[in-house]
C-alpha positions in Angstrom: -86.0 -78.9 89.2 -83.7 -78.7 85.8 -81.7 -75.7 85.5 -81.2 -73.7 81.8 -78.8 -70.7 81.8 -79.8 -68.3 79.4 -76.7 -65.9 78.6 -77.0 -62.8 77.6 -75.1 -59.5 77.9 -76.1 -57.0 80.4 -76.1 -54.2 77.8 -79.1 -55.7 76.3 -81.7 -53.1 75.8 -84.1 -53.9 78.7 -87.2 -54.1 76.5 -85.4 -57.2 74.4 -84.6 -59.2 77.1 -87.3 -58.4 79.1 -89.9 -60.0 76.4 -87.7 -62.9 75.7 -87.1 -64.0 79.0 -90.9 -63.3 79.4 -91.6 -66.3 76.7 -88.7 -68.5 78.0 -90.8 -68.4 81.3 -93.7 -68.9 79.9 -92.3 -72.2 78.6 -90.7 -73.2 81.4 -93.3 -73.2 83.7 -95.0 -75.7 82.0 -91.3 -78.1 81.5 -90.4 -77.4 85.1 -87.3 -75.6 84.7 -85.8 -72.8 86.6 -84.1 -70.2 84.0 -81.1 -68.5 85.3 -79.7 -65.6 83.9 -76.0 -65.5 83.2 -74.2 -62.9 81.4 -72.5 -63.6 78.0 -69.9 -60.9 77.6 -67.4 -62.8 79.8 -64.2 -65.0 78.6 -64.7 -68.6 77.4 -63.3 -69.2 81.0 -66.1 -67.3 82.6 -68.5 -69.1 80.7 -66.9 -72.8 81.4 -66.8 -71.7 85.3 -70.6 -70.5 85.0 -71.4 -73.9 83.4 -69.9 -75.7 85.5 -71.2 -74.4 88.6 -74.8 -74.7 87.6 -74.7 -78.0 85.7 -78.1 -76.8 83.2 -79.9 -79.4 81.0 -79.4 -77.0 78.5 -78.9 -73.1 77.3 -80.6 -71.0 75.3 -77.6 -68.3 73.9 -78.3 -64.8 73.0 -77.0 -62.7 70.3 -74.7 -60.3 72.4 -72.5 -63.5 72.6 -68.9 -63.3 70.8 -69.2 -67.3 69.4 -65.6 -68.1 68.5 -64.6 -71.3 68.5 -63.4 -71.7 71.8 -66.7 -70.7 73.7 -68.5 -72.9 70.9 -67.2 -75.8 72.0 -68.6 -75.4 75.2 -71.8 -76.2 74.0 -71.1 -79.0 72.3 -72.2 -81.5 74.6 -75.4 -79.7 75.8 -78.5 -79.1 74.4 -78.1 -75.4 73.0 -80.5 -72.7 71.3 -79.0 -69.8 70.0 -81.4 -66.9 70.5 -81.1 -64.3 67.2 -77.1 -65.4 67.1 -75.4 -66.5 63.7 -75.0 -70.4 63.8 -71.8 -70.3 61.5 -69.3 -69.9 63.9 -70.9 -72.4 66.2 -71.4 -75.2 63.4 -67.4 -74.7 62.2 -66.9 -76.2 66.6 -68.7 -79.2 65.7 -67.5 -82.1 64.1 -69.9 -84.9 64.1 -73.9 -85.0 63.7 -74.1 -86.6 67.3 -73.8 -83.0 68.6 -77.2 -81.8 69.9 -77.8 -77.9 69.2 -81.0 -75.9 68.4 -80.1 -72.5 66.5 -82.3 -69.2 66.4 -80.5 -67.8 63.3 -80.9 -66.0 60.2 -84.4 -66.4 58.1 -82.3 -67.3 55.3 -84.6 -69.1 52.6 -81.7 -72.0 51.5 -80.3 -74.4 54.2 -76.7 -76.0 53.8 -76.3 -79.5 55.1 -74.6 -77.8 58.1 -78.0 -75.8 59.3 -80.0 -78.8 58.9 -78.5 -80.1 61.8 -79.7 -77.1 63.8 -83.5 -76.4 64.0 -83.4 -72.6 63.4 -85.0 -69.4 64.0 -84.3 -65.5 64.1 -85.9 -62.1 63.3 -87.5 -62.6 59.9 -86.5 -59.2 58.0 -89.3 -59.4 54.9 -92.4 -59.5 57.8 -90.2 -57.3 60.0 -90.5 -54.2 58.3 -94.0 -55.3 56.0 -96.3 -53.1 58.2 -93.7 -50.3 58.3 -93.2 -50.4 54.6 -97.2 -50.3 54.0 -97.5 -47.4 56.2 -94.8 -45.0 54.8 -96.0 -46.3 51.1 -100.0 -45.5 52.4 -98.5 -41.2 52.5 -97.4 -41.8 48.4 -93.9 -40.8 49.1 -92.0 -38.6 46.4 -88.9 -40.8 48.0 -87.9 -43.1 50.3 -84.9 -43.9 52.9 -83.3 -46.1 55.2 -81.1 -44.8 58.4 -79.2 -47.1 60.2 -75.4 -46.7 62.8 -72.2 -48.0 60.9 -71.8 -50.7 63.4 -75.4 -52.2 62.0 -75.6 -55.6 62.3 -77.0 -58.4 59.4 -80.3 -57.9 60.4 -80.5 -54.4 59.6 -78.6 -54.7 56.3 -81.4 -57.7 55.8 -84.2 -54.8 56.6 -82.6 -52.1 54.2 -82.5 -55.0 51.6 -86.0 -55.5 52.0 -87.2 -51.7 51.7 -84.9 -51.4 49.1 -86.6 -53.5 46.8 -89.8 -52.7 47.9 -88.5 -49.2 46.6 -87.7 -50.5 43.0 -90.9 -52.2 42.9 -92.8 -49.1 42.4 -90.3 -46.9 41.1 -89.6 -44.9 44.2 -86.3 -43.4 44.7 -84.3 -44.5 47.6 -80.9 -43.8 49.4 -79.7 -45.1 52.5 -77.7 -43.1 55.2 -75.6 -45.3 57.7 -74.6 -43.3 61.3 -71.7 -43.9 63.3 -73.6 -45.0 66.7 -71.0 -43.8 69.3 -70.2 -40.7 67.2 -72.2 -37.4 67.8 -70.0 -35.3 65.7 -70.9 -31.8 63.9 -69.6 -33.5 61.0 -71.7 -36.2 61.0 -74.8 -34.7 61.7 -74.0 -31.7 58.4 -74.1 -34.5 56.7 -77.3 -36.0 57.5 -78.7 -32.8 57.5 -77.9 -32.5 54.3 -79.1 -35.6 52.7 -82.5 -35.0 54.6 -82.3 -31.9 52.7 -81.3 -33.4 49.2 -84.0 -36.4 49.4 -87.3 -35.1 46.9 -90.2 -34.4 49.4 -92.7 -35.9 51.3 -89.9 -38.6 52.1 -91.0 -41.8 54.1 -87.7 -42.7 56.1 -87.2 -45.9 58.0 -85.2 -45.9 60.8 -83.3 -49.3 61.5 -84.4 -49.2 65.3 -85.6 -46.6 67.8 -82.2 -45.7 69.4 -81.2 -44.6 65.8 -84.2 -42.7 65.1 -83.5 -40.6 68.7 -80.4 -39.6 66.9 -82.0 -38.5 63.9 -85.0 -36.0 65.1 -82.1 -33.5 66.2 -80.8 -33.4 62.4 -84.3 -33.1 61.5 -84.9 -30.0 63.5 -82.0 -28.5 62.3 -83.0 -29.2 58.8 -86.0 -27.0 59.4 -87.9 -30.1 58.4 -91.8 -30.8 59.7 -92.7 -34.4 60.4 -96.0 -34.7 58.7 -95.7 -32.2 55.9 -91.8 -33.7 54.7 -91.5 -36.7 56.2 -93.1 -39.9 57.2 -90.6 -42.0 60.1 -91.3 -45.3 61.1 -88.7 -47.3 63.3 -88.4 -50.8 64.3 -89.0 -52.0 68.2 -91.5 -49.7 69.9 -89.4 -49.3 73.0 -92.4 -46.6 74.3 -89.7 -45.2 76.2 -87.9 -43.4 73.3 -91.4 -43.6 71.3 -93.5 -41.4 73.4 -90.4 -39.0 74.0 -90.1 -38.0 71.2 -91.7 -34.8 69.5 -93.6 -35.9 67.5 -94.2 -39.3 68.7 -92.3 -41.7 66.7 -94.5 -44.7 64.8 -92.5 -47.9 65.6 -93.3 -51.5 64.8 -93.6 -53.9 67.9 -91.7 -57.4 67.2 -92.8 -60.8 68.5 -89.8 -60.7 70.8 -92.2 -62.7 73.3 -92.9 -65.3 70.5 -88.7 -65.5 70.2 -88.1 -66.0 73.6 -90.8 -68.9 73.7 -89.9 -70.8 70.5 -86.5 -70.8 71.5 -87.4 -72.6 74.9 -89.9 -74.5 73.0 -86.8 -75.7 70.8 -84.8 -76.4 74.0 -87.7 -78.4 75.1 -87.5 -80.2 72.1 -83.6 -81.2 72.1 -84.2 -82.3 75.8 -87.3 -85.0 75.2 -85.8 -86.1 72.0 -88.9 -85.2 70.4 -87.9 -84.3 66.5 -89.0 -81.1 65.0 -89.6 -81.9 60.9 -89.5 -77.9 60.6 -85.9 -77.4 60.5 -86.6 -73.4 60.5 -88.3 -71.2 62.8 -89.0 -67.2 62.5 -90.2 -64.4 64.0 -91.4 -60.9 62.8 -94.0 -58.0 63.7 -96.3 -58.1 65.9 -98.2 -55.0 65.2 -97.5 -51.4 64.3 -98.2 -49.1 67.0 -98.8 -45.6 64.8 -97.8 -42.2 66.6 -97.5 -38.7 65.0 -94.6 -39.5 63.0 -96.2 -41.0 60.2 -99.6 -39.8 60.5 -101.6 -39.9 56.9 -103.9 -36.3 58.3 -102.2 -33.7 58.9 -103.8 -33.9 63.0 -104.2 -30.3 64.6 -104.9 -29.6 68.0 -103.0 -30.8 71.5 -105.5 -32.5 72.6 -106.5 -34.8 69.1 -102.5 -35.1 69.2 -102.8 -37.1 72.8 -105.9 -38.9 71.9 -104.7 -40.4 68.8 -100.9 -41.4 70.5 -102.4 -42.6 73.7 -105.1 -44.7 71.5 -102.4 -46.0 68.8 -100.3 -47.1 72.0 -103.7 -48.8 73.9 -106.3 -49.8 71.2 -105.2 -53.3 72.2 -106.0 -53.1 75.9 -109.1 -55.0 77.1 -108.3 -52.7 79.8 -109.0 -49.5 78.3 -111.3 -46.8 78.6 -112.4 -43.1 78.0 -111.8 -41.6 80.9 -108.1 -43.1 80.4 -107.9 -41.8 77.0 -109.3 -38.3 78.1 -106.8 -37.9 81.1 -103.8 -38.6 78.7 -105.3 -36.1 76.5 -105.0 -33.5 79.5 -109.3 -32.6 79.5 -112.6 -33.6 80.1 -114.1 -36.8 78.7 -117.1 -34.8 76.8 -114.2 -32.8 75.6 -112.4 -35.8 74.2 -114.9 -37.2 72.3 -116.3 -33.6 70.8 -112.9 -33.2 69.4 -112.0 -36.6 67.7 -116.0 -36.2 66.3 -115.0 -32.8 65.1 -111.6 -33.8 63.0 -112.6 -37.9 62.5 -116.4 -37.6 61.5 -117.0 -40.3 64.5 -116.6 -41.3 68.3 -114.0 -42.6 70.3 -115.6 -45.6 71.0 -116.4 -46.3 67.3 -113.1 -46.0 66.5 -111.8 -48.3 69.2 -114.4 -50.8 67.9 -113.0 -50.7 64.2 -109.3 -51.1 65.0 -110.1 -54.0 67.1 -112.4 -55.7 64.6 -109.7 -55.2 61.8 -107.2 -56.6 63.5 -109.5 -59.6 64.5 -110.4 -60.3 60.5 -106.8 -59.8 59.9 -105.5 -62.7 62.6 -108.5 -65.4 61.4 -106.9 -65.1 57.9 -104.0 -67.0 59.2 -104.7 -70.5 60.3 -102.0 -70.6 62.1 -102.6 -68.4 64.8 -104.8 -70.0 67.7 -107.9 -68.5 68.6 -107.2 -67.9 72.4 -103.8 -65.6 70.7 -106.6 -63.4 68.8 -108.6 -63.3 72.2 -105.2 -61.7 73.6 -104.1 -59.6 70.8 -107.0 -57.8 69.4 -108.0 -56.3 72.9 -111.6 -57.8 73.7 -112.4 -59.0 77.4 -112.4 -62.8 77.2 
């Protein structure tokens, strides 16, 4: 069987490179390959040794992977997708069209002659943060903001771009407060204390990813500031981990990190048949918006409403579930349960399981695009 490497670094977040790797190997169980995992943080001499020991067909690159020129010439001469990594770097290594190379870059909207010779795709910023923006606009925020860590990449400035003008659009005020991501000092966090406390209330604050946000509930306590009355937070990734840690639960939007990881084999696939792709850019953005406490739009009391609505936000898309999983997570009995959400939502559990899953059904048939057996999958009905 043909071997692909995919590199990555080892530091990835687990979540990321879990989900990618899921839809590389979804893709290459159907082209025969076996995927091995090699890790990109090493020298251009590591990587030529690695290469040369497992002779791949071709590599899919991740983003965690310094591309100077050196290590891009490595891949000149085999089928390569980048996976969420600038192309520049790799394209200034190339010096004739004859180099084969598939890219999973930036969602810019113009292509130079140099990206056409790379199908591309990467984390599209406008549909990344579209369900987050809706959400913190839904709570009619007096202001808005964006928190992101000093060392944020061009994604992140794409996202605070994005909310930014979203902002202007309707006249909302917005400021931005960038956090230095190894630094926990007093200093720092007086100051973002204090432009929480300067930004005009309720404020709808998006957090660039969910590591960040961890970093900003302390400064938030400290502010004497409630979640719910003050401020709305949604964050980017849903990595449940952090998510359901946090107190309150912090509303994060899920990306199609699956969908990456597939298109970018898909695009290997591609290079390796000779089959052309005539859509010279590919992209990838939210997947969904799984709604916590954070930016709830009632003002929920009661621990056990509190449970029922996290654990159903986190589930509602799980053929799988059921009441007497919702009422255990809520910590009491299943006639309990339902008396409680009847009392503060006017209707039952299952009635509102129903709903979600029929909106987000109407919502997927809008878009051609999507394949019936993927709304099967995603909205949560048996098939």
């Amino acid at each position: 069987m043909d071997i692909v490497l995919y590199f990555l670094s080892y530091s990835t977040p687990r979540k990321y490179f879990r989900e990618k790797l899921s839809g590389i190997y979804r893709y290459a169980s159907k082209a025969g390959w076996i995927v091995q995992v090699a890790d990109a943080s090493g020298s251009a001499d590591d990587i030529a040794h690695i290469i040369e020991y497992w002779q791949p067909v071709g590599c899919i690159v991740g983003h965690y992977m310094p591309m100077d020129e050196r290590r891009a010439k490595l891949f000149r001469r085999i089928p390569t997708v980048f996976l969420d990594l600038d192309p520049r770097p790799f394209l200034s290594a190339i010096h004739s069209r004859s180099a084969m190379c598939a890219t999973s870059s930036s969602g810019d909207s113009e292509e130079s002659a140099e990206t056409m010779l790379c199908p591309s795709v990467m984390n599209d910023a406008t549909a990344t943060v579209a369900p987050a923006i809706e959400e913190l606009f839904a709570a009619n925020p007096a202001s808005c903001a964006y928190v992101e860590d000093l060392g944020n990449s061009i994604w992140s400035r794409q996202r605070r771009a994005v909310f930014a003008s979203r902002c202007r659009e309707r006249n909302i005020p917005f400021a931005s407060f960038s956090w230095a991501r190894k630094s926990a000092a007093p200093q720092q966090q007086r100051e973002l204390v204090r432009f929480l406390l300067d930004r005009p209330r309720p404020c709808g604050i998006l957090v660039m990813n969910d590591e960040t946000a961890q970093m900003l509930y302390p400064a938030i306590r400290e502010a004497h500031l409630d979640i719910g009355a003050d401020l709305q937070i949604v964050s980017i990734d849903n990595d449940e981990l952090a998510c359901d840690n946090l107190e309150p639960g912090l509303s994060s939007v899920q990306l199609d990190f699956e969908l990456a990881g597939y298109t970018a084999a898909e695009l290997l696939g591609n290079l390796l048949s000779g089959r052309k792709d005539r859509r010279r850019r590919h992209s990838y953005g939210a997947q969904k918006l799984i709604r916590r406490s954070s930016s709830r739009k009632i003002k929920v009391r009661g621990k056990h409403l509190v449970r029922i609505l996290d654990y159903l936000d986190a589930h509602v898309f799980d053929s799988r579930l059921c009441i007497d999983d919702i009422a255990r997570a809520a910590g009491c009995s299943r006639r309990l349960a339902d008396l409680r959400f009847r009392e503060s939502m006017g209707h039952s559990i299952l009635e509102e399981i129903m709903s979600v899953r029929l909106e987000r059904v109407f919502q997927m048939l809008r878009d051609p695009s999507v394949p019936i057996s993927l709304i099967v999958d995603r909205s949560g009905f048996p098939s």
